[in-house]
N, C-alpha and C positions, 0 to 999 in steps of 0.2 A: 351773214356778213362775210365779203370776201378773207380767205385764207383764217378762219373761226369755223372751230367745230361746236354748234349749238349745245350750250348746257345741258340741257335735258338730255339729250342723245349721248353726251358723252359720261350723264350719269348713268342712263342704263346700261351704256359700256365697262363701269365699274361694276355693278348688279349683275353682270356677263362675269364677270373675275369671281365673283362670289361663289355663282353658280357651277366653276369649272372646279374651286375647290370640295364642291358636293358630289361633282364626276371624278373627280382625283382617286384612283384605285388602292395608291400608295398613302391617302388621308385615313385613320381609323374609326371605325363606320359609325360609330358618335359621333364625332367630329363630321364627318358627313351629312348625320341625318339635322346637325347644330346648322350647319350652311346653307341647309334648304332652309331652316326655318327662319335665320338670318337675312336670307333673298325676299321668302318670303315677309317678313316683318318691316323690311327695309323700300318692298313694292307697296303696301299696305301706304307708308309714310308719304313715298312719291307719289301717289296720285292724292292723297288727302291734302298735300302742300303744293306739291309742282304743278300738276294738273288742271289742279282747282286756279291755281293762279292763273295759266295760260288761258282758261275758260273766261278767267273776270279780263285779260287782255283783249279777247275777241269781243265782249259786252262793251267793253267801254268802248271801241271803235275808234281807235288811236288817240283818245282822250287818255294822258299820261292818269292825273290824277298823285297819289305816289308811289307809282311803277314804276318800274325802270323795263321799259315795253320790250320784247324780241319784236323783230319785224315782221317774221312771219307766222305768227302763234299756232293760226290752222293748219299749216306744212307741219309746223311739227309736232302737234296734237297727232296728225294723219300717220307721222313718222313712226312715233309712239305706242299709236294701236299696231302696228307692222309688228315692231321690235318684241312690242310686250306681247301677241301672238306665238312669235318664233318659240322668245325665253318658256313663254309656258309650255309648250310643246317638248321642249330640251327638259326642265323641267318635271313632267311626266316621265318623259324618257328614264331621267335617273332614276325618279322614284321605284320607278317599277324594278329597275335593276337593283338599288338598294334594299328591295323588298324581299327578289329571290336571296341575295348575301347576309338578310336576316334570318331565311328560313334554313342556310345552311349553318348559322351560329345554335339553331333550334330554338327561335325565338322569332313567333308568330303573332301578326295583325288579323287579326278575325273581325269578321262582322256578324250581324244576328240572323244570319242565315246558315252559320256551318259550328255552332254551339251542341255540343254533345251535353246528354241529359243530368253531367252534373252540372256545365255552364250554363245552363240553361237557370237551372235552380239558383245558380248563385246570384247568376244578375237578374233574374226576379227578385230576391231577398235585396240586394243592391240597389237595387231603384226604389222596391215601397220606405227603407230606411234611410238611405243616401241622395233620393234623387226625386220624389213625386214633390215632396215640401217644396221644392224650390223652382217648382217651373209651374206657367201659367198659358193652358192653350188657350188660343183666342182664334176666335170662329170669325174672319174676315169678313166674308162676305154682309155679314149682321152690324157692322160697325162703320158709322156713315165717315170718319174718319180713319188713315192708315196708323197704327201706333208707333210712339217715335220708337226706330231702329236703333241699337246701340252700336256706335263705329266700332268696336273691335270686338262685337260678340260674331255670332255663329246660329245661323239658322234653321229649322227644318221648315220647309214650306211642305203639310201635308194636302193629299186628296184621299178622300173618304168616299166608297159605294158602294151598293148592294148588288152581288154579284147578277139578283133579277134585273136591276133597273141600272146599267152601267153609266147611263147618261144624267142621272141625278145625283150630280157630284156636291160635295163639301168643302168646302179649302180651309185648312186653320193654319196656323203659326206658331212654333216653339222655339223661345230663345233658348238655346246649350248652354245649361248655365255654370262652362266651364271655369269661371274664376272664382266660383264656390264649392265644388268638386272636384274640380282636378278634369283636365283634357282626356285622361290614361287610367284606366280599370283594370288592374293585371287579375288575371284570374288565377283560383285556385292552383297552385304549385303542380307540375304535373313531372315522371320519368320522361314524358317526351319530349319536352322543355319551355319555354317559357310564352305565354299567352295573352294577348294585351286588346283588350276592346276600345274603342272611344267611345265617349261619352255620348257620341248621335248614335251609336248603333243599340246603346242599355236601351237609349229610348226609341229608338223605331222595334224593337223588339216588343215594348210595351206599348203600345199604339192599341190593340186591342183592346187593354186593359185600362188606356187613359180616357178612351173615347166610347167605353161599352157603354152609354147612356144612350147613344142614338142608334145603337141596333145594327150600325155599319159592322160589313165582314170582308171589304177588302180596303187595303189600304197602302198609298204607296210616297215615300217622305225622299226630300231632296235637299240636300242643305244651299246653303246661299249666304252670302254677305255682303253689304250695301258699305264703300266705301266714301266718304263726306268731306266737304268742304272744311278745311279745321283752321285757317288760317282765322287768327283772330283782330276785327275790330275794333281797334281802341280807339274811341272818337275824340276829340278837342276839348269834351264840355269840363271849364274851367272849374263847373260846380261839384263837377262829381268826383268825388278821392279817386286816386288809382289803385286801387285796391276794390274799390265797386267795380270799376271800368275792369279789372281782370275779372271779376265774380259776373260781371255782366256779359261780358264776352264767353265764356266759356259756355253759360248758358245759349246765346245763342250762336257757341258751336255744335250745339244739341239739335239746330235747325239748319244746321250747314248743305247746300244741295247737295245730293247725288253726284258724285263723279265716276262712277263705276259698280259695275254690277256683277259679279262674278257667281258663276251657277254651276249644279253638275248639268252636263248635257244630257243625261235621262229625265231630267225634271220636264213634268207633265206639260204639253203647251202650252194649254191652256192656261193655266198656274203662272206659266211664265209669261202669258202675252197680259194676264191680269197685275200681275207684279208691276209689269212694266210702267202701265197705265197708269196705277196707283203714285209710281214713285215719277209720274211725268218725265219718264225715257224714251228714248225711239230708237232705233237701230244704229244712229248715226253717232248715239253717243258710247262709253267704252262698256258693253255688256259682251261679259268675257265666259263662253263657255272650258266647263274644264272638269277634271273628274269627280270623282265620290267623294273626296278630302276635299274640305278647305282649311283657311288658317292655320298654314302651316309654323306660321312660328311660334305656335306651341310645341312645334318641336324641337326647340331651343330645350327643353328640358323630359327629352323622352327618358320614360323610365333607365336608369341604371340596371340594366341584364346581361351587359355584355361580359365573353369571358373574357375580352383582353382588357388589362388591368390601364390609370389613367398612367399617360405617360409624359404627363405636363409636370415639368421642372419646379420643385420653391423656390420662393423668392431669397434671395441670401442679403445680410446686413453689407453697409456698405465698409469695407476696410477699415476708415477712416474712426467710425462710429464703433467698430469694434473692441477699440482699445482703451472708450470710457463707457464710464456707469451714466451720463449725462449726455445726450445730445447737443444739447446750448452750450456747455462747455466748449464743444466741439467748434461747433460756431465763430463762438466768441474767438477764435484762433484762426481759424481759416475755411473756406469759404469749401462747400462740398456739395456736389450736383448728385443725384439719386436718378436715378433709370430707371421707371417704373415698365415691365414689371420683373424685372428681372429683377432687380433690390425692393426691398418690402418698403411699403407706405408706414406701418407701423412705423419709421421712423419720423414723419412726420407727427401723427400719433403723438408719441413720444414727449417730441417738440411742443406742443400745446398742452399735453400734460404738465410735462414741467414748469410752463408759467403757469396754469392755475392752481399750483399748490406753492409757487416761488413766492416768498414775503415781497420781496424788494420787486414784483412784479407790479405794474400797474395798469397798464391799458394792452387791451390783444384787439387788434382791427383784423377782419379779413374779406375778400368777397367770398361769396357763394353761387355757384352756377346751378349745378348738377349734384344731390348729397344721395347718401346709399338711404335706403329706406330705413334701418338700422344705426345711423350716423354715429360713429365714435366722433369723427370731428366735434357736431354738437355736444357730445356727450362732455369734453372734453370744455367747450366753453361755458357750458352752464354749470359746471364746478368750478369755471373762474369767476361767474359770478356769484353762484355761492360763499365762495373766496374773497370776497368784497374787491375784485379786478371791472375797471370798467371796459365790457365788451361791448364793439361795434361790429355787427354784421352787413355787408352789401349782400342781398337777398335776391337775384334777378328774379323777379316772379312771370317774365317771360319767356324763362328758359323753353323751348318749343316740348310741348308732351310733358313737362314735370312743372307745367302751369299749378295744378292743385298741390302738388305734394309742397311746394314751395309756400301756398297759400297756408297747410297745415304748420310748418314750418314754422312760418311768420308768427301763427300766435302761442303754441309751444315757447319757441325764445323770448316772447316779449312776456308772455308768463312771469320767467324765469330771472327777466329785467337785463336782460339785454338790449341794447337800441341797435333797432332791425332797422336800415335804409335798403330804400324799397327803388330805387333807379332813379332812371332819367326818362323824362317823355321824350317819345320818337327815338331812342336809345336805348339799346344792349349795355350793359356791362358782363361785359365778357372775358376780361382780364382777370388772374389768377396770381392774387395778392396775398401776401401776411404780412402785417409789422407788428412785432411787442417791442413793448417802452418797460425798461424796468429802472428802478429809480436805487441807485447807491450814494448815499450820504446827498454830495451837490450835485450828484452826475449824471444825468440820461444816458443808459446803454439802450441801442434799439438793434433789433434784429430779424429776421422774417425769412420770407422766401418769397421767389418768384417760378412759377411753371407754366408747364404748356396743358396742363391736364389737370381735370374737373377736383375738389378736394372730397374724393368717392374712395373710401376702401375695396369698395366692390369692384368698379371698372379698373382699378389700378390694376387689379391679377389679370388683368385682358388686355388691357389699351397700353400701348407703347409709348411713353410721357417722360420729359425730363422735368427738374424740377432742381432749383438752385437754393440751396440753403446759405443764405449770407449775413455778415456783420458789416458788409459796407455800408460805410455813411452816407457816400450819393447816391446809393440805390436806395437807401430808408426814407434819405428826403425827399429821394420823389415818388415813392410810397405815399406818403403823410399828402404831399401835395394834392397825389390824386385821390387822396379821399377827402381832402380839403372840398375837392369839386363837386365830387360826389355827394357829400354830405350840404351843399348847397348851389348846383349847376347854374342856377343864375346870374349867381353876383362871383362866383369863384371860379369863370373861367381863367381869369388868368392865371391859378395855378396851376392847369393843367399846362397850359402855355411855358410856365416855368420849367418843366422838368428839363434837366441839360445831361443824366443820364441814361435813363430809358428812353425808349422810340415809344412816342404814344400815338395812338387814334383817338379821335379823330382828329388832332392837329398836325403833328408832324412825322407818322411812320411815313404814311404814302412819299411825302415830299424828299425824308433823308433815303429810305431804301434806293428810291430813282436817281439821288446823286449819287450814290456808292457804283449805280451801275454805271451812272455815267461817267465814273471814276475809271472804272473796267476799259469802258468805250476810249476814252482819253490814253488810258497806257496800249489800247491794241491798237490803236493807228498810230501811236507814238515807237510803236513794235517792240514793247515789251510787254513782261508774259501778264496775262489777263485771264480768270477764272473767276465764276460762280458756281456753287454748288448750295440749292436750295431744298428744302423738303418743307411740303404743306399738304394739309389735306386735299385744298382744290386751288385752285387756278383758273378763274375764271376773266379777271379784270380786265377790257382790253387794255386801256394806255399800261401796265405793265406787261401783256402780253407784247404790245408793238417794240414796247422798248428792249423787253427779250430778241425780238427780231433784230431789233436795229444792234444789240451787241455783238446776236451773234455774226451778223453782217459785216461788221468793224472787226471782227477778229476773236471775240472774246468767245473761250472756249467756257459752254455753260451744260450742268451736267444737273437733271432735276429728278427728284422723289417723289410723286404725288400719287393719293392715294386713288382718291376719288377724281372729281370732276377737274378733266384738262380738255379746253377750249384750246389749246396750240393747236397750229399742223406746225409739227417740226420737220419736215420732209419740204422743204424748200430747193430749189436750185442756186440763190442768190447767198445762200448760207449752212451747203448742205455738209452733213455731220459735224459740227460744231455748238449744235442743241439737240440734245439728245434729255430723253425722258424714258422711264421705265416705273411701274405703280407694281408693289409689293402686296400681296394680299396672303396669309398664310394664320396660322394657331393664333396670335395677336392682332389686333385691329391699331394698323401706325397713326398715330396721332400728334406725332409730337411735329412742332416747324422748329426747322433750324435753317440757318442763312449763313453761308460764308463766304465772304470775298478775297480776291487775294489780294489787293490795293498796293500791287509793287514787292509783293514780299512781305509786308505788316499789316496780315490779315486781320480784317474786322470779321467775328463772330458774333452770334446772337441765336438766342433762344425765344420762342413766343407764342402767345396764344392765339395769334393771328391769321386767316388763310388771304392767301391774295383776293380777295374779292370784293365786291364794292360793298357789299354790304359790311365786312368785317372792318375796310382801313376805312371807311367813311361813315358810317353809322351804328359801329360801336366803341367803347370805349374799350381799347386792346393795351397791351405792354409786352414790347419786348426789350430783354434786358441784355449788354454786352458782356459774354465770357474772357475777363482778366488774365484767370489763375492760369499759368501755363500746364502745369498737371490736366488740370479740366479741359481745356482748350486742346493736348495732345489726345485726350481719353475718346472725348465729343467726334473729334475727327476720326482715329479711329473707326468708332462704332459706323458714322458717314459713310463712310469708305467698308464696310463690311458688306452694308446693303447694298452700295454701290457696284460689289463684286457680285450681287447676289445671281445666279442662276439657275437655281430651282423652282423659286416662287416669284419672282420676278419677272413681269411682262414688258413689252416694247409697247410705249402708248404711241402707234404711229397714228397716222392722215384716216387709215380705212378703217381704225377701231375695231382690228381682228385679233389685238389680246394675244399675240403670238407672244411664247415664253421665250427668256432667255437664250440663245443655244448655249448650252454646254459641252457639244462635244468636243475630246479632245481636251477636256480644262479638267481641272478638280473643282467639284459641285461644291458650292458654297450656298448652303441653306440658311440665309442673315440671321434670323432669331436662334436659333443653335448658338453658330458662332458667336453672336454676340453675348450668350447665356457663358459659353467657355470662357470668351477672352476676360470679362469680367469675374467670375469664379476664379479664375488662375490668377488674376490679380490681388481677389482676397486671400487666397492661400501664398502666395505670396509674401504680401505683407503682414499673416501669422506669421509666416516663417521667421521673419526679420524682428517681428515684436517679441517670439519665443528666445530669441537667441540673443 
């Protein structure tokens, strides 16, 4: 579409930001080797979702169906295999140089070709105990069917011959059965320093040893992995619960097509023109050669060998919370926003502890997106029911990728007798809710929070999240409302209708954010001052893209944060520099939206779990709530305005998606998460000061 930069394209342009923090000299080479794995895991997701969809666009043949169609799918399928070419190649590139700056820390990647005679012993001993039990070769050719592939395993496709007869070849199959062993085999401790095998190489070392039954003496093994169709299916039928329909689905994500094929490019031809065949490929579709390593985002968790120490910040309590033994107390007095992750989650925590042991507690409702596999949150409500509290869970068991865990979930709490609501057909609940009701004498006190970010202890030490802790009543009420809906979508939309505080989807975010802007638009042709400053993860929607045009056109000066996907070309003539945009990628993953306008001088703010996009304001259920307290509202700005200054990690998302940072010269370097770690640390020291004194 004219003056729109294609989604997919301008996601690989964030996957490009990732990737330059893995080239980053100045990043520490954890951190580094975490980026590739990152890139990788996050490439993995895009063609098992993006891909796969643009493939079912070219099928249906502009039959919409419920698509929301690009126009040109095969442009940018072709786009795609380009881009995702380059990145691998870049890619490689680092790796190898991250490799030589592992061997000067003296901490070596080996494989089972340069194993001196006591590595040799060990990972023999390593595989008959650790590793034969759990793998099963399968002799391909003998099998009149291909065995189903596992989406996020790891392959070796071997060839087996006798070095008399080279042309009476073998081919078998071995899944890596890294999520049972572990990716990474550090070898015995050595003075020269430290020594780390993968898990393909224990076993192409023992290749001889797995397959001495058939008298083969040479052999040569290539790993591979088959990326798949993952989007899931949920059909109509009235008859079937939705809780079959997700168990049904995911099984036949187990059959999801092929969308890509990625190989080392030593893998034998032959092997690889029969692979093809089997998994019905041809050349046209994404068969990606690339080195000896695949699945890289197991290295999201490469061994800890490094000698420089971690240099990631704790989380500190929030001031506010410092000064009681109680969080609710806290609450019940004034209203206090948490910055994940610079302030600890724990205090949420905290919060839900204390109503499941509170008497005068009675009901804790929340939704649930994304929970840590570990979940204190659960842990925390299944002591309120233990506690005789009636808890209500919203359980999206569509959350993408935490499909099962969410399934485990479901029967765990209902166990435990909590009542677990399970969605909306055709609908996300994606909103990130709490209310507790506690009951004194005649009186209903209710209280909860509202955030931008998943109720995860785990992602909180990563992902950048704000999160409001309040005792307001009009936010509680329309809390209550929207679970009124929730807990029965058919007959209760009107209460999602009703809320008059919060901004909901799918009724009315879309329609009040577009007046505020046309608020913006009204005071800049009226020539006074007019500002937006927005932050979301992606941005893809047109009618608020055009209407971003049209203010910035009108006059209104608009300054945006986006992490990921931005479809804008801000580089117009009709409204040039007056929309500007820049995406943040650095040690945290930015997640939080925040939205502010200046509406004359009485700025409207807001916080939410919402990204611009059609899928988020129109087909899920989102909430954003308005920031009040003027403390909070000056703190929120602030931190805006920190990343805003950012010039270290900070890129310019123009028209040509070249990811150019910042300049800094000439400025004092403002690294945002830093800063923002200080200005809030000095404000808790701070306000010790004042409470010691």
């Amino acid at each position: 579409m004219k003056n729109l930069i294609p989604r997919d394209i301008s996601w690989l342009s964030f996957n490009g930001r990732v990737l330059q923090e893995a080239n980053d000299a100045t990043v520490p080479l954890k951190e580094r080797i975490r980026f590739l794995g990152i890139f990788s895991n996050n490439m993995d997701e895009f063609f098992r979702v993006r891909v796969a969809t643009l493939r079912r666009m070219i099928e249906l043949g502009g039959k919409k169906g419920n698509m929301h169609l690009e126009e040109k799918p095969q442009q940018i399928l072709d786009q795609i295999q380009s881009i995702v070419l380059q990145q691998q190649s870049e890619f490689t590139r680092i790796w190898e140089g991250i490799l030589q700056e592992l061997k000067k820390e003296k901490i070596f990647l080996i494989d089972e070709k340069h194993l001196n005679k006591e590595q040799k012993a060990y990972v023999k001993k390593f595989f008959d105990e650790e590793v034969r039990s759990n793998i099963i070769p399968l002799m391909i050719e003998s099998l009149q069917q291909l065995p189903y592939l596992r989406e996020k395993s790891i392959y070796l496709g071997v060839v087996m011959h006798k070095k008399e007869s080279a042309y009476d070849r073998k081919y078998a199959l071995i899944e890596i059965p890294s999520r049972i062993v572990g990716r990474f085999v550090q070898l015995p401790a050595s003075k020269d320093g430290h020594f780390i095998i993968l898990l393909e190489d224990v076993i192409r070392y023992n290749l001889p040893y797995i397959f001495s039954y058939f008298g083969y003496d040479h052999f040569s093994a290539h790993v591979f992995k088959v990326t798949k169709d993952a989007e899931l299916d949920i059909d109509n039928d009235i008859t079937t619960s939705f809780v079959q329909k997700i168990q049904s689905g995911l099984k036949n994500r187990r059959k999801g097509k092929p969308v890509r094929f990625v190989y080392d490019k030593e893998m034998d031809a032959g092997l690889l023109e029969y692979m093809m065949k089997r998994l019905n490929l041809s050349r046209k579709d994404n068969i990606i050669p690339g080195g000896r390593i695949h699945n890289y985002r197991h290295f999201m968790d490469f061994p800890d060998v490094f000698n420089s120490k971690n240099t990631r910040r704790a989380p500190i309590t929030h001031p506010a919370l410092q000064r009681s033994l109680r969080v609710t107390d806290v609450i019940m007095e004034q209203d206090v926003m948490l910055h994940f992750p610079y302030q600890s989650f724990n205090s949420v925590i905290d919060l839900l502890r204390e109503a499941a042991i509170d008497p005068n507690v009675t009901t804790i409702k929340l939704t649930a997106y994304r929970l840590a596999s570990n979940s204190k949150v659960i842990n925390a409500l299944v002591n309120a029911v233990r506690n005789g509290k009636e808890v209500v869970v919203m359980l999206e068991l569509r959350a993408r990728f935490d499909e099962e865990n969410n399934l485990e979930w479901k029967e765990k709490l209902e166990e435990e007798g909590v009542k677990v609501l399970l969605g909306i057909p055709e609908m996300k609940v994606h909103a990130k809710l709490c209310v507790i009701k506690k009951r004194i004498g005649t009186k209903t006190i209710q209280y909860g929070f509202v955030s931008t970010g998943n109720l995860n202890e785990k992602t909180a030490k990563v992902y950048g999240d704000h999160c409001l802790l309040t005792s307001n009543r009009n936010i509680m009420a329309d809390i209550n409302r929207i679970f009124k809906y929730i807990e029965d979508p058919k007959h209760n939309a009107i209460h999602l209708r009703a809320c008059k505080t919060l901004l909901v989807c799918p009724t009315d975010m879309r329609k009040k954010l577009m007046q505020h802007i046309n608020m913006e638009i009204k005071h800049a042709k009226a020539r006074k001052p007019a500002a937006i400053i927005a932050k979301v993860n992606s941005l893809s929607d047109i009618p608020f893209i055009n209407k971003l045009y049209e203010a910035a056109e009108a006059g209104v000066e608009i300054k945006l944060l986006v992490r990921g996907i931005f479809c804008a070309m801000i580089e117009q003539k009709k409204f040039k520099g007056r929309l500007q945009a820049i995406s943040i990628v650095d040690e945290y993953l930015e997640h939080a939206r925040v939205m502010i306008f200046h509406n004359n001088g009485k700025e409207k703010m807001y916080i939410s779990s919402a990204d611009w996009m059609v899928r988020n304001l129109d087909h899920r259920v989102e909430a954003a709530v308005p920031i009040t307290d003027e403390g909070i509202r000056q703190e929120l700005k602030e931190i805006i305005h920190i990343q805003l200054r950012d010039n270290v990690k900070a890129r310019i998302l123009d028209n040509a998606l070249s990811n150019n940072y910042v300049p800094s010269a000439g400025k004092k370097k403002v690294r945002s998460q830093i800063e923002t770690y200080h200005y809030l640390f000095n404000k808790m020291q701070k306000a010790g000061e004042v409470s010691s004194n």
